[in-house]
Residue frames as qw, qx, qy, qz and C-alpha x, y, z in Angstrom:
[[0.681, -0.713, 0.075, 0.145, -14.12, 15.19, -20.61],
 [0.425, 0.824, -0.302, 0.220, -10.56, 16.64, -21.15],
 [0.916, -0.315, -0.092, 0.232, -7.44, 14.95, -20.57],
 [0.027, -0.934, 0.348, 0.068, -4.17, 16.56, -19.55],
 [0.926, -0.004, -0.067, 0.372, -0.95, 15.22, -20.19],
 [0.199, -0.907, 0.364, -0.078, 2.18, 17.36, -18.26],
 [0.891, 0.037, -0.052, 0.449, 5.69, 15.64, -19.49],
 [0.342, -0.852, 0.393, 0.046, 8.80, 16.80, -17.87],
 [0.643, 0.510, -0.549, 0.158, 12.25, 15.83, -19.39],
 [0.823, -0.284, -0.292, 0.396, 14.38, 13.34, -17.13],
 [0.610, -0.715, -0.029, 0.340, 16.77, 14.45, -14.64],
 [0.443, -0.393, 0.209, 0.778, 19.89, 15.17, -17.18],
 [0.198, 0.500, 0.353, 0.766, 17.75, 17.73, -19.14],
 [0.045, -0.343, -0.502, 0.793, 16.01, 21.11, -17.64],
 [0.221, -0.042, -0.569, -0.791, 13.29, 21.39, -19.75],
 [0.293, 0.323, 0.750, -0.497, 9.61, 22.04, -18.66],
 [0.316, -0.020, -0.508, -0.801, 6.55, 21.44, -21.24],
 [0.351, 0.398, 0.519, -0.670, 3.08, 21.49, -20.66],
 [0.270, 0.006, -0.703, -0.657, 0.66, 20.36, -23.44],
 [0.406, 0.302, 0.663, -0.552, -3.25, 19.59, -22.62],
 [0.367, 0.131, -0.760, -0.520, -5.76, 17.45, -25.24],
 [0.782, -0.070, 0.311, -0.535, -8.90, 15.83, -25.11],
 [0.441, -0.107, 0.879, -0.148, -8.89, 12.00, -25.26],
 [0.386, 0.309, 0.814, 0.306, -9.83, 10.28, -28.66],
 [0.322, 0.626, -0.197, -0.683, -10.61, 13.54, -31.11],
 [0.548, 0.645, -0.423, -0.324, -8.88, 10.95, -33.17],
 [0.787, -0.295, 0.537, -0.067, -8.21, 7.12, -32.12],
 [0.443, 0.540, -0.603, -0.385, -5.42, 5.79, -34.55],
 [0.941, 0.002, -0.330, -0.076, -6.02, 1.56, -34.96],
 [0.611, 0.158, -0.679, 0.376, -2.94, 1.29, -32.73],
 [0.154, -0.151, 0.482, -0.849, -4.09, 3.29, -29.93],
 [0.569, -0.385, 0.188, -0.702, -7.12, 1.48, -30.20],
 [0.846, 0.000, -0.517, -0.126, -6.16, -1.76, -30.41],
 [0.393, 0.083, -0.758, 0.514, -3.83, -1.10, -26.99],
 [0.518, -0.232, 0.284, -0.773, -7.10, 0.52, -25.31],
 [0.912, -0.105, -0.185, -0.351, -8.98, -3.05, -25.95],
 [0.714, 0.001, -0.620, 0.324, -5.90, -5.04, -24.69],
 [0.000, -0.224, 0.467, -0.856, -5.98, -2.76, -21.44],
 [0.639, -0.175, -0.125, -0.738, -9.58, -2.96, -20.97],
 [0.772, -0.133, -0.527, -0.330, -9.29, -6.91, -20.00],
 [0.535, -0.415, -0.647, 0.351, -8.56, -6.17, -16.88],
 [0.561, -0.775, -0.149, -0.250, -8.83, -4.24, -13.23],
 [0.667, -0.645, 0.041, 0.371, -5.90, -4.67, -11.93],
 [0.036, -0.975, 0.139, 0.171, -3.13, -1.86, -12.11],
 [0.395, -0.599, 0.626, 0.306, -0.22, -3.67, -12.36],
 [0.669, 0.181, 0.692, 0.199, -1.11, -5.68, -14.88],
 [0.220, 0.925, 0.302, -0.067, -2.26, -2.59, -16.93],
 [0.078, -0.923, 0.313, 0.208, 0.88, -0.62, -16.49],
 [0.527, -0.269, 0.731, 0.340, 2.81, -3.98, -17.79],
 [0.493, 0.599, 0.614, 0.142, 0.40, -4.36, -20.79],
 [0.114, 0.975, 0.055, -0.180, 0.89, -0.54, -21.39],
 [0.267, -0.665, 0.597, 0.360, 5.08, -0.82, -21.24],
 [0.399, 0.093, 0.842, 0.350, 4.67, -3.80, -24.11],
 [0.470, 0.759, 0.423, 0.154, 2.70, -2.08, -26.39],
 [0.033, -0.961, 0.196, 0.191, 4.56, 1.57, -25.64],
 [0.555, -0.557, 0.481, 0.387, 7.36, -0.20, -26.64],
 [0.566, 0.386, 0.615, 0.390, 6.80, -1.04, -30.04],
 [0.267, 0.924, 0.246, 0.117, 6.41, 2.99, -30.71],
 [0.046, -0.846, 0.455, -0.272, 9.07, 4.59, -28.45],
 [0.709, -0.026, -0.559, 0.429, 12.20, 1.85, -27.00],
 [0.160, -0.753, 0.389, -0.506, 12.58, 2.23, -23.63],
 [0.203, 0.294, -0.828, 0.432, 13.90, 0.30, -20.65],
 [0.228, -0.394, -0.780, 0.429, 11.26, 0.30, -17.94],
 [0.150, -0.428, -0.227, -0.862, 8.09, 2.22, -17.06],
 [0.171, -0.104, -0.732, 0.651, 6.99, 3.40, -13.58],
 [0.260, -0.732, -0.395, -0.491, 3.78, 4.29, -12.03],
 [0.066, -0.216, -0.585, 0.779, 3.33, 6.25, -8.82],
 [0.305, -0.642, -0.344, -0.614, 0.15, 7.29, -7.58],
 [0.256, 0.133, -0.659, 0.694, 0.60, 8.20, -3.61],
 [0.650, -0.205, 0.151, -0.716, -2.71, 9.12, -2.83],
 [0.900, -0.160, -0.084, -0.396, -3.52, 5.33, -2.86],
 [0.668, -0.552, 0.499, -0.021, -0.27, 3.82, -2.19],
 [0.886, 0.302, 0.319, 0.149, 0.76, 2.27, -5.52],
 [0.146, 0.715, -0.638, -0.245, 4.38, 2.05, -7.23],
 [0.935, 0.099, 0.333, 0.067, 4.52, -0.12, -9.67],
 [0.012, 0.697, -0.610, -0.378, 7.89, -0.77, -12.22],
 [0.869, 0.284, 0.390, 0.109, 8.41, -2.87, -15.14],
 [0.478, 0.831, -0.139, 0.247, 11.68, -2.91, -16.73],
 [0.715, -0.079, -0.175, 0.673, 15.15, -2.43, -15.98],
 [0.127, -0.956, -0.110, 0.242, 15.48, 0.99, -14.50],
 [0.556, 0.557, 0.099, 0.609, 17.70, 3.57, -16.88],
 [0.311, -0.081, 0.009, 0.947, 19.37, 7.05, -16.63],
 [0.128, 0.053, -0.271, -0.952, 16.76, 9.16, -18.70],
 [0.138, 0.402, 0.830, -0.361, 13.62, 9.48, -17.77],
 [0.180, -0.368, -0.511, -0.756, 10.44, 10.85, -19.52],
 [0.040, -0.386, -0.772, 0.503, 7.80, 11.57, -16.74],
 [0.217, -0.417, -0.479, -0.742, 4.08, 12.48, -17.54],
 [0.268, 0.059, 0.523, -0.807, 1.43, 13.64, -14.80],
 [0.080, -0.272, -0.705, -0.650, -1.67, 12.19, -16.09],
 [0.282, 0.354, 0.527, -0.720, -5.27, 13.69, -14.99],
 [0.025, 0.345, 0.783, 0.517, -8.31, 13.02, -16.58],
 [0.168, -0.856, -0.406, -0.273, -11.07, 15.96, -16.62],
 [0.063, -0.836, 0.328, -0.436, -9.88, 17.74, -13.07],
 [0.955, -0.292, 0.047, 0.019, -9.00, 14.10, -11.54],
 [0.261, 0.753, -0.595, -0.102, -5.39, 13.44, -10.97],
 [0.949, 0.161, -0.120, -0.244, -4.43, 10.08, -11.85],
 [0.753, -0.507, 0.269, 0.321, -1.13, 9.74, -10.67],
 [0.110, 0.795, -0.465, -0.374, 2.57, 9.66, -12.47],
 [0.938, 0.105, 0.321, 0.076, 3.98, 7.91, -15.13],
 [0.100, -0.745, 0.587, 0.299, 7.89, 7.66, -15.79],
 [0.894, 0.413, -0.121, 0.122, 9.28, 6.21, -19.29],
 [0.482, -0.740, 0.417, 0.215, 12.72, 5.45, -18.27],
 [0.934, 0.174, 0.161, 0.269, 16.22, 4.22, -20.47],
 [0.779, -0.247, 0.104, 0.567, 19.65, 4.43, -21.41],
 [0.348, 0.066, 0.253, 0.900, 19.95, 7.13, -23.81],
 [0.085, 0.410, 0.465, -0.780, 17.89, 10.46, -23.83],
 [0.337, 0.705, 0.623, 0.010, 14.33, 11.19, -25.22],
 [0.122, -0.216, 0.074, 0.966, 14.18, 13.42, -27.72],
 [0.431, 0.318, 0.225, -0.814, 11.00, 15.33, -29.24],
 [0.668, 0.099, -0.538, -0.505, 9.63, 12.50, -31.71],
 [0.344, 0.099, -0.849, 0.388, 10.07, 10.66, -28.86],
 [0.112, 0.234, 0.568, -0.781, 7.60, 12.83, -26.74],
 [0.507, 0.213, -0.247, -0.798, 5.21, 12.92, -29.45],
 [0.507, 0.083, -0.852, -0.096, 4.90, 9.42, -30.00],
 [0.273, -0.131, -0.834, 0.462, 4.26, 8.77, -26.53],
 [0.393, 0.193, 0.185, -0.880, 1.41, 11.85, -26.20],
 [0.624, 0.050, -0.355, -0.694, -0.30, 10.15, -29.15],
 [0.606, -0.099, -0.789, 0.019, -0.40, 6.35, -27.17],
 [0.260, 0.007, -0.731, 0.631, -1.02, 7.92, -23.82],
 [0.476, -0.045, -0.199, -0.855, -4.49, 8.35, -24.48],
 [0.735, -0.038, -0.522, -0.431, -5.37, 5.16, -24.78],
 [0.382, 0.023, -0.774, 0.505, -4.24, 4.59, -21.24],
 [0.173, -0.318, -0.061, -0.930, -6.51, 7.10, -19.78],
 [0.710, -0.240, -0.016, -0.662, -9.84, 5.50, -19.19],
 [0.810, -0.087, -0.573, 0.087, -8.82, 1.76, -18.80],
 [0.300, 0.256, -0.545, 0.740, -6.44, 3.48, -16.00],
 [0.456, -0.287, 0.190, -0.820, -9.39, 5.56, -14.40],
 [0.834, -0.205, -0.206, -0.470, -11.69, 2.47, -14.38],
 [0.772, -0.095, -0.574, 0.255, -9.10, 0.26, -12.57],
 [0.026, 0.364, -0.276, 0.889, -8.45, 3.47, -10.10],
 [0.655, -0.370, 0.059, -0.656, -12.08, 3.42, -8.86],
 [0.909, -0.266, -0.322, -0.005, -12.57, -0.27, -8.66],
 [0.502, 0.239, -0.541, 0.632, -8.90, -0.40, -6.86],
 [0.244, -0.354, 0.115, -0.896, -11.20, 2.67, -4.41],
 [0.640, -0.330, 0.195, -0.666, -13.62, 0.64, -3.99],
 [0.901, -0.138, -0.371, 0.177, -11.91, -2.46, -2.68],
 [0.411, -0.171, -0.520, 0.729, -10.17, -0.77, -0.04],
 [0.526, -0.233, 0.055, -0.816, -13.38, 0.69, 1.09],
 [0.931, -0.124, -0.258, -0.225, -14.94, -2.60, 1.19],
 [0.777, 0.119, -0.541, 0.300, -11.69, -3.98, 2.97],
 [0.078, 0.280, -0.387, 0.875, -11.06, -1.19, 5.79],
 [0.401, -0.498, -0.697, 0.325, -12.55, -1.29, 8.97],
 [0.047, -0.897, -0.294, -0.327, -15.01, 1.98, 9.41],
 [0.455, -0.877, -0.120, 0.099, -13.79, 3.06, 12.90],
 [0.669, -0.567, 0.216, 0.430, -10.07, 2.62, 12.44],
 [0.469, 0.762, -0.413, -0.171, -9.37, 3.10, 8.71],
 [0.345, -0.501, 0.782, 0.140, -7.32, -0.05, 9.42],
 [0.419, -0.026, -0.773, -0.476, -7.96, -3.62, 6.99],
 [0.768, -0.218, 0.245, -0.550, -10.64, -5.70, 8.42],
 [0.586, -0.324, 0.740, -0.070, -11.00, -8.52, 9.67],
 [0.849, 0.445, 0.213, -0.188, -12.73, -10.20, 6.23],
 [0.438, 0.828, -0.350, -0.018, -9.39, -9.47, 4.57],
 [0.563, -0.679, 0.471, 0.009, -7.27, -11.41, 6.86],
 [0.880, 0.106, 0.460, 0.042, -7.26, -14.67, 5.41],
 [0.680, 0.676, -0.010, 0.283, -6.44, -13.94, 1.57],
 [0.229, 0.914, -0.277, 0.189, -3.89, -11.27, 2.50],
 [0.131, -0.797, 0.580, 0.100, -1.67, -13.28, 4.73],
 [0.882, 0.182, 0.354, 0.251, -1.66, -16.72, 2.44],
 [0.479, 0.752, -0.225, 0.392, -0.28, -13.72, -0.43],
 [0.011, 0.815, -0.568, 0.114, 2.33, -12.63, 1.71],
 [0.792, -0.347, 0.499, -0.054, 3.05, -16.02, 2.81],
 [0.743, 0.541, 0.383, -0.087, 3.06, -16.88, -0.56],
 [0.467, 0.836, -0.099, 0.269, 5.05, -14.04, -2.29],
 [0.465, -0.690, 0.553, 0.047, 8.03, -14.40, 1.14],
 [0.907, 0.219, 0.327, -0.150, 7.94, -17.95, -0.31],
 [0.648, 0.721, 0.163, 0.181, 8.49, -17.14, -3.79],
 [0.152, 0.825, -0.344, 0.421, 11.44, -14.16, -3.12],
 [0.681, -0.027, -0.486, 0.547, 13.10, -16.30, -0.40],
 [0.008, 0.492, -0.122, 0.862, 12.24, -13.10, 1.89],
 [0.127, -0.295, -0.886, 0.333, 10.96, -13.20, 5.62],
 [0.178, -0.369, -0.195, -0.891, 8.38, -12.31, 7.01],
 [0.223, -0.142, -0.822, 0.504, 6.62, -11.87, 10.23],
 [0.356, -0.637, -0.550, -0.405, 3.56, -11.18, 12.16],
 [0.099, 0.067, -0.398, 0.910, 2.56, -9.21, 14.99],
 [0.369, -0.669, -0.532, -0.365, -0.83, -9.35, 17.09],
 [0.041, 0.382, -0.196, 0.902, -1.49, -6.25, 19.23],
 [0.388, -0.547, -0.742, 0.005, -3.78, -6.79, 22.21],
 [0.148, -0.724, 0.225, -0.635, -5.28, -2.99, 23.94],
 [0.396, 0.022, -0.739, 0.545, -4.44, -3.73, 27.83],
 [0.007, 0.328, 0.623, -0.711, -7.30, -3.49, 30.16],
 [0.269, -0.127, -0.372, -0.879, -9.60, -2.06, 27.15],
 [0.327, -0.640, -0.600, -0.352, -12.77, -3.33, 28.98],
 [0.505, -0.263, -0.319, 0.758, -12.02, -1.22, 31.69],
 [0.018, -0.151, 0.177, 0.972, -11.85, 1.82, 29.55],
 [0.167, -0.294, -0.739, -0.583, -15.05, 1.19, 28.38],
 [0.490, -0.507, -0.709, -0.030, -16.65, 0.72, 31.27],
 [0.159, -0.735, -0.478, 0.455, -15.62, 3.86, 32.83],
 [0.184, -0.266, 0.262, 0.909, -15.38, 6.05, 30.42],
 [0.611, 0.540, 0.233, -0.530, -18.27, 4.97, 27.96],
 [0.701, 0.184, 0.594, 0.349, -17.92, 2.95, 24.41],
 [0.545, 0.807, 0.057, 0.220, -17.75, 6.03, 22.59],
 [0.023, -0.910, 0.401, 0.100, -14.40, 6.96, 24.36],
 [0.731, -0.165, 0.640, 0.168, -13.32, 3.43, 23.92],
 [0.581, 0.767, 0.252, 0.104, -13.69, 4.12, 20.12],
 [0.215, 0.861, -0.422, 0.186, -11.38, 7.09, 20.20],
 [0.605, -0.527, 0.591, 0.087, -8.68, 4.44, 22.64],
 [0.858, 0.344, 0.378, 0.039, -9.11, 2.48, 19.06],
 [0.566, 0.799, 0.054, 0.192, -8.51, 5.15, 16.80],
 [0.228, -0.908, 0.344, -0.070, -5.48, 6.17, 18.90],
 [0.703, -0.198, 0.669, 0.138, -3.56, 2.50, 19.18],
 [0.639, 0.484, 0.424, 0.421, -4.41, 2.43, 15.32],
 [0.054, 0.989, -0.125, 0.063, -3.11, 5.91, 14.82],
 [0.293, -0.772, 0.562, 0.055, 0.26, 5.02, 16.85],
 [0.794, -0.087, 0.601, 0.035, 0.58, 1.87, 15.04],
 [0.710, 0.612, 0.336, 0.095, 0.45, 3.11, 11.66],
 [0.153, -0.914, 0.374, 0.032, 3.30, 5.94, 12.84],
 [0.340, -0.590, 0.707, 0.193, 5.86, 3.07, 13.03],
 [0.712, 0.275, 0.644, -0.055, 4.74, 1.10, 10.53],
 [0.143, -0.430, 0.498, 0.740, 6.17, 1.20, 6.82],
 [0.603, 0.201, -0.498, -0.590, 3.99, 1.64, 2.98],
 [0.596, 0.141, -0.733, -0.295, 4.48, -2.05, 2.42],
 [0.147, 0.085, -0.981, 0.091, 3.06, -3.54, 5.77],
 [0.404, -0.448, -0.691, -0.398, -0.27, -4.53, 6.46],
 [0.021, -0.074, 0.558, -0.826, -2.83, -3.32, 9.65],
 [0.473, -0.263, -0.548, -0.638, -5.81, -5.01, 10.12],
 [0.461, -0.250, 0.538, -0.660, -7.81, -4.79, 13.13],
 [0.372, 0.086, -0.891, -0.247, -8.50, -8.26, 13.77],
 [0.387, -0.647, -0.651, 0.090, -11.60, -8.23, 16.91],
 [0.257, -0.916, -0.306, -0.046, -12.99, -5.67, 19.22],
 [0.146, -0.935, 0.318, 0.049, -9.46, -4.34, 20.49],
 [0.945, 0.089, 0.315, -0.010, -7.19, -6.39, 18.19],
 [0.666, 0.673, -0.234, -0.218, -5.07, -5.81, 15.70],
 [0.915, 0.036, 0.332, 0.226, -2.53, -7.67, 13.66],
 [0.189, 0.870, -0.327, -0.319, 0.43, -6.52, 11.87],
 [0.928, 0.136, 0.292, 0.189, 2.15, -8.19, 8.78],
 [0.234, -0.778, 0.412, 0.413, 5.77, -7.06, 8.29],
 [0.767, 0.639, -0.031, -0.057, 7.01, -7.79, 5.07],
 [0.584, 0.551, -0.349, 0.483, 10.70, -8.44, 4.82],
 [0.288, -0.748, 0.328, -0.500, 10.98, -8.37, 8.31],
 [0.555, 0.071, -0.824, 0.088, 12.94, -10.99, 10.09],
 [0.579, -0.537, -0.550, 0.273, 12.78, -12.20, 14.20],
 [0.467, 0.038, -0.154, 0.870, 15.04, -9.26, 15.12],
 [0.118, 0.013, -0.043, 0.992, 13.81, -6.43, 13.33],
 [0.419, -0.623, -0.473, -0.461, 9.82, -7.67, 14.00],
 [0.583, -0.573, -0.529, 0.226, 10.50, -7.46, 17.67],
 [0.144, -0.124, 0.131, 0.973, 12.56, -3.71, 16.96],
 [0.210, -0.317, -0.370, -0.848, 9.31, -2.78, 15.40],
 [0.471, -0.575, -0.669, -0.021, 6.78, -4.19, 18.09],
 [0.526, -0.362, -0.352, 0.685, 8.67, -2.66, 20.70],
 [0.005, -0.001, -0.327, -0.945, 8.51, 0.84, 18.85],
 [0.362, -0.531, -0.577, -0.504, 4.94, -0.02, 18.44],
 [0.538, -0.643, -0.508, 0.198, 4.29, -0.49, 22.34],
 [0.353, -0.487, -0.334, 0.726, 6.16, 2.55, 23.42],
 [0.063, -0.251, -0.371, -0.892, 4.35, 4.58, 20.89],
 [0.463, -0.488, -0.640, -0.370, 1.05, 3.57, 22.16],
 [0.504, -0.663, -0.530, 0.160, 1.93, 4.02, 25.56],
 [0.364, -0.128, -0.042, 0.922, 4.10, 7.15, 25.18],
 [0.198, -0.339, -0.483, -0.783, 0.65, 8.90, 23.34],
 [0.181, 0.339, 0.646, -0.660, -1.69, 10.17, 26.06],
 [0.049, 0.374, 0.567, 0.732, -4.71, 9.93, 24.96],
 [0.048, 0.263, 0.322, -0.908, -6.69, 13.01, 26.14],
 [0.201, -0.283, -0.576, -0.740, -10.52, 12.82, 25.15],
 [0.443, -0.628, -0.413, -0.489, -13.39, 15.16, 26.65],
 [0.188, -0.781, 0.344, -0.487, -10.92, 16.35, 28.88],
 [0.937, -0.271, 0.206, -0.086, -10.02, 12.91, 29.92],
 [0.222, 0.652, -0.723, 0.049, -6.37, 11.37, 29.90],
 [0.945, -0.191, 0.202, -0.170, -6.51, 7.85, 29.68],
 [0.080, 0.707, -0.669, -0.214, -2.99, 6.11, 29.72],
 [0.942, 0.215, 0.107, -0.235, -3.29, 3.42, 27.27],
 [0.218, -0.593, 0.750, 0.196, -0.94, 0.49, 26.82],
 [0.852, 0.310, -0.306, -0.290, -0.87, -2.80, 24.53],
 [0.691, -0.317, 0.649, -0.013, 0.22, -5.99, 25.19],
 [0.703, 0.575, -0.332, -0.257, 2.07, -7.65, 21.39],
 [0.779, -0.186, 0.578, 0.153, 3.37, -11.18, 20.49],
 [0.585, 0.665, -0.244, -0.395, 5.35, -11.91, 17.56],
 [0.866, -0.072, 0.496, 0.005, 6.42, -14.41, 15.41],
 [0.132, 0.700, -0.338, -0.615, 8.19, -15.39, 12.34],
 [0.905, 0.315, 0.043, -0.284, 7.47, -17.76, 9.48],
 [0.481, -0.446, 0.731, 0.189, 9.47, -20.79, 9.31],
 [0.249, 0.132, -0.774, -0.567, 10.00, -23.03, 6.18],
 [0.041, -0.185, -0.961, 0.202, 7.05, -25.49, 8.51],
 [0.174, 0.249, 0.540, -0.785, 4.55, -23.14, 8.73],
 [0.055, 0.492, 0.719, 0.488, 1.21, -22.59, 7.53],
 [0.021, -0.482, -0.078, -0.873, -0.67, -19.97, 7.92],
 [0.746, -0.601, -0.178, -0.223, -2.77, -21.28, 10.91],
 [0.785, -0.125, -0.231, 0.562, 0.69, -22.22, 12.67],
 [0.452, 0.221, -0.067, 0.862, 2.12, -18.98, 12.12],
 [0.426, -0.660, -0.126, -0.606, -1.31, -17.19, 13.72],
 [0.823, -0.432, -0.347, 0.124, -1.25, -20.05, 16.44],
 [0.683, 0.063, -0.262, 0.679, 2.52, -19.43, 17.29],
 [0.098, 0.474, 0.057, 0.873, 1.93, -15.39, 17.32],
 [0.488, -0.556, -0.185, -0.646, -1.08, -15.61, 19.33],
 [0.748, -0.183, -0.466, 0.435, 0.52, -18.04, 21.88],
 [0.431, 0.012, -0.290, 0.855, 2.87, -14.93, 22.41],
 [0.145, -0.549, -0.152, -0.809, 0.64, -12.48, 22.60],
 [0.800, -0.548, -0.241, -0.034, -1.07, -14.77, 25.85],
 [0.684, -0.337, -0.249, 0.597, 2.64, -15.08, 27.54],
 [0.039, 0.247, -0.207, 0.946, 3.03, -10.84, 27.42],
 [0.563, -0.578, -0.048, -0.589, -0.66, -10.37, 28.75],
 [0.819, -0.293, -0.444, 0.216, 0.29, -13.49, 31.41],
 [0.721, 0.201, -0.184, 0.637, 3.66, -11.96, 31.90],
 [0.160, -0.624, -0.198, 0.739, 1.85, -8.30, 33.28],
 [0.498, 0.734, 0.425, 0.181, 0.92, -6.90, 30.12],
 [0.051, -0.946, 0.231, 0.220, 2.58, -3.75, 28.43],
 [0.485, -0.504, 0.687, 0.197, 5.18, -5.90, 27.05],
 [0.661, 0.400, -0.584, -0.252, 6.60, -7.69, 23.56],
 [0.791, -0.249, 0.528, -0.184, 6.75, -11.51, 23.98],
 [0.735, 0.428, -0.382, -0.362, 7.82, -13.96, 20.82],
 [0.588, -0.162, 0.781, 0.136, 8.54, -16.97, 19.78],
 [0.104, 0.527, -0.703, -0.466, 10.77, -17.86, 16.77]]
């Protein structure tokens, strides 16, 4: 299976090279000794750190990025630089995302060589933490909506709770509630209720940013965790959320049903735990449906 490697000089050169090699013709003891330290895990970030500490001992550099946008992952280790080194990597006809060698002064061609011959040994450890990465968000995602599922709930908002904590950073919650959704069911049929799903999750994810979370959370549920988001700008985003949802006709099998959401939010105090901070959210979510539904409620 044949690996490509496509490096592109940084930003203050204009130089395009192209160079393509199969993967271990020739495995020198240092390349393989950073494949086996890669290999002992699955998880990406750790990988791409383990990768920058070994790459470093060949070529100095500052800091080394990944991007891979199909799946949502930027990761960075290091002190971002001027002069960048950026490789495309793809393995067979797979593309595997980017990877940017970054620092202070500019790369020059023993530089780019060096780094071809170690960027092998990234290859497969990379690929195999790719899939598995695949298949956990399969296994986490909720068939009908592509949102997370409910099984996921738990872990994912102790981490953010956890990692707000840690960075002194807020962070808030948001529970989405469809308005009248047995209704729709009942005259329409449960398979247009389905598409009323995919539509609410559709207009949610529209105002929603990369780094927060959507995870249908029951039958016409969902939840949103806002990252960095205080009281303010969670109740700026709800609000956005509700007049998306109800601003989106949805029109299925020649039907126009005009769907609306009722959302409470909250925001995590130094007191909270994670059952508090559901409790508190879900409180509000009762005083907008109480209140006539269609409507943001919270409480700080």
């Amino acid at each position: 299976m044949a690996g490509s490697l496509h490096s592109i000089e940084g930003s203050m050169a204009r130089r395009d090279r192209r160079r393509s090699r199969t993967p271990y013709p020739y495995v020198s003891d240092d390349s393989f000794n950073i494949t086996l330290a890669l290999q002992e895990t699955l998880d990406i970030e750790q990988i791409i750190e383990i990768f920058h500490e070994h790459a470093n001992t060949h070529v100095s550099h500052d800091a080394l990025e990944y991007h891979n946008p199909e799946l949502n992952i930027d990761i960075k280790a290091g002190t971002p630089a001027n002069h960048a080194c950026t490789y495309h990597l793809n393995l067979g006809n797979k593309p595997m995302g980017r990877l940017v060698f970054k620092r202070r002064k500019r790369f020059v061609e023993e530089d780019h060589e060096q780094l071809e011959n170690i960027l092998s040994s990234l290859l497969y450890p990379l690929r195999n933490a790719l899939q598995y990465n695949e298949a956990l968000q399969l296994a986490q995602k909720d068939p009908l909506t592509g949102t997370f599922n409910r099984a996921t709930l738990d872990d994912s908002i102790q981490r953010e709770i956890n990692t707000a904590r840690r960075h002194n950073t807020p962070l808030s919650m948001i529970m989405l509630d469809i308005d009248h959704f047995k209704g729709i069911n009942d005259n329409y049929g449960h398979s247009i209720g389905d598409q009323a799903l995919k539509s609410v999750a559709n207009a949610a994810q529209e105002c929603i940013r990369n780094t927060d979370m959507l995870f249908r959370y029951g039958g016409e549920e969902f939840l949103i965790v806002a990252r960095n988001t205080d009281y303010e700008g969670c109740q700026q985003l709800a609000e956005r959320i509700r007049q998306q949802i109800e601003q989106d006709k949805c029109v299925i099998a020649g039907n126009t049903i005009n769907v609306t959401a009722s959302l409470g939010i909250s925001t995590l105090n130094k007191e909270d735990t994670q059952d508090t901070l559901f409790s508190r959210t879900d409180t509000a979510l009762y005083q907008a449906k109480n209140n006539g539904r269609n409507q943001v409620r919270g409480l700080d």
